[in-house]
C-alpha positions in Angstrom: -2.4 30.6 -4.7 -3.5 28.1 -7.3 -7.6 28.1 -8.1 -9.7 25.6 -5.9 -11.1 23.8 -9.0 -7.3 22.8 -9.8 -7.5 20.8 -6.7 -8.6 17.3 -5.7 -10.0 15.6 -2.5 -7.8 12.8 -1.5 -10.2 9.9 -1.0 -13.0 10.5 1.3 -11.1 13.1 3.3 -10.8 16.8 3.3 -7.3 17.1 2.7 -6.4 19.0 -0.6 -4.0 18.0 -3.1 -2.8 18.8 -6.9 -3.5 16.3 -9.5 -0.1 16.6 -9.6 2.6 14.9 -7.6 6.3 15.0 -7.4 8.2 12.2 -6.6 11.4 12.5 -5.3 13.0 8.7 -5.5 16.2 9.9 -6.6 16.8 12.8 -4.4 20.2 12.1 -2.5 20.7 9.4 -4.8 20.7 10.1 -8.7 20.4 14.0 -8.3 23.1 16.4 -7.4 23.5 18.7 -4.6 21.0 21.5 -6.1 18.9 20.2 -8.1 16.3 19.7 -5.8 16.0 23.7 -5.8 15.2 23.9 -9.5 13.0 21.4 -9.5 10.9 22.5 -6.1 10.2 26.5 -7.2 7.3 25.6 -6.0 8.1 26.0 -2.2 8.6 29.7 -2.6 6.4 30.8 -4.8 3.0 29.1 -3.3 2.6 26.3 -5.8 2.2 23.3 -3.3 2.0 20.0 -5.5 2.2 16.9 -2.8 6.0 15.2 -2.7 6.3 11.3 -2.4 9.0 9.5 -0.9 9.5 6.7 1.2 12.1 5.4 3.6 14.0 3.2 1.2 14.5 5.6 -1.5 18.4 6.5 -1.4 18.6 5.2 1.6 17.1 7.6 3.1 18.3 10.0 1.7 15.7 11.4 -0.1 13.3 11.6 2.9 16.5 13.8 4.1 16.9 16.1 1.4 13.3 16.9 1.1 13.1 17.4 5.1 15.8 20.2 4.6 14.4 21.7 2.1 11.0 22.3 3.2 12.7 23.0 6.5 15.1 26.0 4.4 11.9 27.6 2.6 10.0 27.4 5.8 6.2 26.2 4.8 5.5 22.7 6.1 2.1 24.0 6.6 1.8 24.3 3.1 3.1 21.4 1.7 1.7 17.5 2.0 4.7 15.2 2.0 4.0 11.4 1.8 6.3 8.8 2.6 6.2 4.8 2.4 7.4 2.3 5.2 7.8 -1.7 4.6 11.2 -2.5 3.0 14.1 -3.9 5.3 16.7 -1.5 6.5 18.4 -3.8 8.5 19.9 -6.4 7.2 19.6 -9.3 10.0 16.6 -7.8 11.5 13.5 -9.5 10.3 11.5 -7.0 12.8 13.5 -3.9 11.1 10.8 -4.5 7.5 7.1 -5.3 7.1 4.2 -4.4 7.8 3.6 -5.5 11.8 3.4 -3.1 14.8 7.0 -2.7 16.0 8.5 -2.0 12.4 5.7 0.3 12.1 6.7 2.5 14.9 10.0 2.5 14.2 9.9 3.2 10.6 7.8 6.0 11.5 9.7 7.6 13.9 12.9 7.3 11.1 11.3 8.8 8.7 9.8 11.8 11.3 13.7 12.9 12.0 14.9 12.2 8.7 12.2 14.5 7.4 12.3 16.9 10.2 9.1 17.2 11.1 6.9 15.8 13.9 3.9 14.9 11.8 3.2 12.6 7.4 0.5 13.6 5.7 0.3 10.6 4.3 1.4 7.4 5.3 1.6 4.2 2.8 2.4 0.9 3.3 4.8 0.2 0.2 3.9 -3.3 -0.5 2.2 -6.1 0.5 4.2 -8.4 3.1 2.1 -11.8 3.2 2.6 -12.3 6.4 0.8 -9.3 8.8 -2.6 -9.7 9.5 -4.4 -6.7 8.2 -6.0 -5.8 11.0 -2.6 -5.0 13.0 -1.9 -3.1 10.1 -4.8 -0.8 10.2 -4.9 -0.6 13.7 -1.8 0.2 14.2 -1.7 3.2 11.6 -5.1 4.4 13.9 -3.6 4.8 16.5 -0.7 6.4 14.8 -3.4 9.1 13.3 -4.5 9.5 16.8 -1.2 10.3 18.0 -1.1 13.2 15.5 2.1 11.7 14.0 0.4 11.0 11.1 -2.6 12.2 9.2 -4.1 10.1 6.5 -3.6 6.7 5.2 -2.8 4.9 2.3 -1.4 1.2 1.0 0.9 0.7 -2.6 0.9 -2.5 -4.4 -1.4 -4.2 -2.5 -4.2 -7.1 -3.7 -7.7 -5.9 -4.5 -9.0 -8.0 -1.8 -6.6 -7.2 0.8 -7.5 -3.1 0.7 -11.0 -4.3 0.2 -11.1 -5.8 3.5 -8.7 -2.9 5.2 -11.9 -0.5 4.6 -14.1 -2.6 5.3 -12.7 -3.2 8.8 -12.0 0.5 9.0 -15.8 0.9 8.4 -17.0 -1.7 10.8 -14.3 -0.9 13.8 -14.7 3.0 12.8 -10.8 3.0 12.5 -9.3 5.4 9.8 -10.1 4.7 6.5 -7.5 3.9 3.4 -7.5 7.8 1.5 -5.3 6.5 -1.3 -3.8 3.4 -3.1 -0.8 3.8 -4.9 -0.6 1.5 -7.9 1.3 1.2 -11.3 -0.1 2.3 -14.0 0.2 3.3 -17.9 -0.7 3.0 -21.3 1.2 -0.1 -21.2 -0.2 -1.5 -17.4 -3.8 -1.7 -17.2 -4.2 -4.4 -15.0 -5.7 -2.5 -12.0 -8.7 -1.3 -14.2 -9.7 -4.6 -14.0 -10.2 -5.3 -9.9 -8.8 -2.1 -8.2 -10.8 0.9 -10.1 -13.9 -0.8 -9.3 -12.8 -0.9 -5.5 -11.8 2.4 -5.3 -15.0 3.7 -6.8 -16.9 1.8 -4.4 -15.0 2.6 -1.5 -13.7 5.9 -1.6 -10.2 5.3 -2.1 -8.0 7.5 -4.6 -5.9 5.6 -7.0 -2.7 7.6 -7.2 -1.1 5.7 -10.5 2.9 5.6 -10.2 5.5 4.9 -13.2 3.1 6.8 -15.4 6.0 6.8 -18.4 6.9 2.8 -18.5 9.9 3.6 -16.8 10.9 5.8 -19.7 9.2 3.3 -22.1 6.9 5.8 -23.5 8.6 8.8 -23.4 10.7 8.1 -26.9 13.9 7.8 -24.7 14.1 4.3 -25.9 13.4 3.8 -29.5 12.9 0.6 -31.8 16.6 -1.0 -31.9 19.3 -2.5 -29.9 18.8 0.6 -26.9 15.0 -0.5 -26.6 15.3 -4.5 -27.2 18.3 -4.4 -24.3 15.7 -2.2 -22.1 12.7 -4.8 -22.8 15.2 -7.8 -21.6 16.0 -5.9 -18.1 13.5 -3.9 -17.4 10.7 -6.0 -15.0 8.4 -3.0 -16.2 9.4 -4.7 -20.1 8.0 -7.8 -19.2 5.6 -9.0 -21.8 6.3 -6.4 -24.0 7.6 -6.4 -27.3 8.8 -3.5 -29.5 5.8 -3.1 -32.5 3.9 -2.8 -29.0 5.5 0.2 -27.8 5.7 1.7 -31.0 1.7 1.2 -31.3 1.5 2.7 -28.2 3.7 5.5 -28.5 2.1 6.8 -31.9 -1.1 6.4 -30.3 -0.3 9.0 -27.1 1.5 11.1 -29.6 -1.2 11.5 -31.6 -3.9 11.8 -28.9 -1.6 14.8 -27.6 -1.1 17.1 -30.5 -5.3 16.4 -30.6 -5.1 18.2 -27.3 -2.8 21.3 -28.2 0.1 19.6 -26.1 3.3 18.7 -27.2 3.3 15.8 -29.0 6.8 13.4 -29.0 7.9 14.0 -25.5 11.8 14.0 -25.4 13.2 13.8 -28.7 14.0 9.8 -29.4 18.0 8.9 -29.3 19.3 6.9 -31.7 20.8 3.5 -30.4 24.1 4.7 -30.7 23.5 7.3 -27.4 
């Protein structure tokens, strides 16, 4: 087993978890059949980092793929899986996405037999839908934690205010409190230092940062040329950037990791011509 001190607390709670988390987006969708076992060897050798997914990723494919392998090395006990509800899946059916009760449950209950298990650790509401009162929303993942289908809360690209006043609530009503908040963040998105670190300090909430890379941005896989300049133009995450700013950046992390004994470039930077 891994030491304790290479552990976290997830929010206010007891529950465990590695600073270190593996998404698994792309499962079912952009990996093959098997690669999912190289890149899990942590299932049978006792290294238990937590998995994210959601319902939409893949189509669901990735809550699927993840269900059977946990399910194949045998240690749900041992694992913490999170998955995200909020996104249509039903074209049609404006109850069949968002936030309210009935897409709740039955987003929940998807995601329990795509998964193969009868309880989340963690359950997050992807994003923000304007329209459900968050007090239905907090209720009803209450009574969902007192079901025992799930066992700890979270919300992802929500508004500072609107997860202030979901704790709050949970506070006053003694309803189960937000554990995480799943936001973007890197070197080149800073925003939430501005409004949501300062909530999450106050409140006990763990920020759980995701697109930590830019979206590949700074990682070197797109380097100062046509490759990065076409990236900046369709990437939402390139949005207000420009190229001398991702270069700036880039030398800047590079440096700061060779300070730190760790390897410096990251992937070796393609030429434009890749």
């Amino acid at each position: 087993m891994e030491p304790m001190q290479e552990y976290r607390t997830l929010g206010r709670t007891g529950l465990k978890v590695s600073p270190l988390r593996l998404g698994v987006m792309t499962y079912g969708w952009g990996s093959r059949q098997g690669d999912g076992e190289d890149t899990l060897p942590g299932l049978s050798r006792g290294r238990r980092k937590p998995f994210d997914t959601a319902d939409l990723y893949a189509n669901g494919e990735s809550e699927a793929w993840l269900g059977e392998l946990v399910r194949e090395a045998g240690c749900r006990d041992e694992v913490v899986i999170a998955t995200k509800f909020s996104f249509n899946a039903r074209p049609g059916n404006p109850n069949a996405g968002g936030n309210g009760r009935k897409n709740i449950y039955r987003a929940l209950e998807s995601s329990l037999r795509r998964l193969q298990t009868d309880y989340v650790d963690l359950y997050i509401v992807h994003a923000w839908d304007r329209v459900t009162p968050v007090d239905e929303v907090l209720s009803t993942l209450d009574d969902l934690v007192r079901a025992g289908k799930i066992r700890y809360i979270g919300m992802s690209d929500v508004p500072a205010w609107y997860a202030a006043r979901a704790q709050t609530l949970a506070e006053v009503q003694h309803r189960e409190p937000l554990a995480l908040l799943q936001l973007e963040y890197s070197l080149v998105s800073r925003s939430l230092e501005r409004e949501h670190v300062p909530l999450a300090q106050e409140l006990g909430i763990s920020i759980v940062p995701w697109s930590p890379l830019a979206s590949g941005f700074l990682t070197g896989k797109y380097p100062a040329g046509r490759r990065a300049a076409q990236r900046l133009r369709t990437s939402r995450r390139g949005a207000g950037l420009r190229q001398p700013d991702l270069g700036e950046v880039r030398k800047a992390r590079t440096e700061l990791a060779r300070a730190r004994g760790l390897a410096g470039g990251g992937p070796r930077a393609r030429s434009d011509a890749d």
